[in-house]
N, C-alpha and C positions, 0 to 999 in steps of 0.2 A: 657753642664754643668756637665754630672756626666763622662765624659772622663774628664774635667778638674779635677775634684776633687778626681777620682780614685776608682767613688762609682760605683755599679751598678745603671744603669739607671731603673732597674725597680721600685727602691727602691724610687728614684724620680718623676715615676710615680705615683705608689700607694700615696705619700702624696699628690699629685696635687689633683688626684680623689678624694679621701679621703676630700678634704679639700675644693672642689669645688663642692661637688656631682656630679661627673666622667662630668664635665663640663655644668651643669646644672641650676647652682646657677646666677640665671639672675642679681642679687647684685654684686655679686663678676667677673661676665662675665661687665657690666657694668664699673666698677671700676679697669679693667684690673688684677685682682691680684686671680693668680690662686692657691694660697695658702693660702689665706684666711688670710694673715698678718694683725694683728691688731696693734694701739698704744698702747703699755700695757694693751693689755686685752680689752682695748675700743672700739672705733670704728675702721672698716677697711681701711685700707692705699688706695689709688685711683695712680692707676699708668698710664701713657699715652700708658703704648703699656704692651702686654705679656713679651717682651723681656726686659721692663726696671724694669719689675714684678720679672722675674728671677734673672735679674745682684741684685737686692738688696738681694735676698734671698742667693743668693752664697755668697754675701757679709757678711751678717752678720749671715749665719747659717752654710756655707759652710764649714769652717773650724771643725766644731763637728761631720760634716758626712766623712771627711774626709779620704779618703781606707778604711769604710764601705763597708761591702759586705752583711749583715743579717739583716733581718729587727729588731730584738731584739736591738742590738747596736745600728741599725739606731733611733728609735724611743728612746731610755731611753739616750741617746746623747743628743735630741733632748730637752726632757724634763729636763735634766740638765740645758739647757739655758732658761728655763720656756716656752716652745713650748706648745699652748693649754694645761697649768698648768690647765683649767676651767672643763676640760674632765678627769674624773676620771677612765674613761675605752679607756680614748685614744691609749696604748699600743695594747692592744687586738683587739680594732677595727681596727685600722691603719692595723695589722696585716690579718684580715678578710680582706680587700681591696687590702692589696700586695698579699695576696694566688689567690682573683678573679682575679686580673693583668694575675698574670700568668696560670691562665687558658685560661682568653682572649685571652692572645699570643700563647698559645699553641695552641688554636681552630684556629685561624687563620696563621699559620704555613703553609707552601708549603710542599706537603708531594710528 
């Protein structure tokens, strides 16, 4: 998905984690939807598989991330389209979750 879109894939990570509790969220693991997509704000979307989780999220978010490369753009993009409008500190945190990504990925690096 973020070779399609031209985004950094880390950038894609960090919201999954972010938005799943780095895959933890037995609701949202459940209800297949690793981004925690609600109906406007309401309840969470239930999707049949991770992958028909993603094809919707490219669909209807993928164009605002669009040759993103920084998670600043990435997330105030994001919120333009009313992305977790409910999270007042969603910027900053999203941002604490992409900085741990890439620590993760770094610590597990082949050196």
């Amino acid at each position: 998905m973020a070779q399609r879109l031209g985004t950094n894939e880390d950038l894609i990570l960090a919201l999954s984690a972010f938005e799943d509790s780095w895959g933890q969220d037995a609701h949202n693991k459940k209800l297949h939807n690793i981004f925690g997509i609600t109906q406007a704000g309401g309840n969470n979307l239930s999707f049949t598989s991770y992958q028909a989780c993603c094809d919707y999220w490219e669909r209807h978010y993928g164009n605002a991330v669009r040759n993103v490369q920084n998670i600043k753009t990435f997330a105030a993009n994001l919120r333009k389209l009313g992305y977790n409008s409910a999270n007042s500190n969603y910027d900053a945190t999203l941002n604490l979750v992409y900085q741990a990504v890439i620590r993760y990925k770094k610590s597990c690096a082949v050196k």
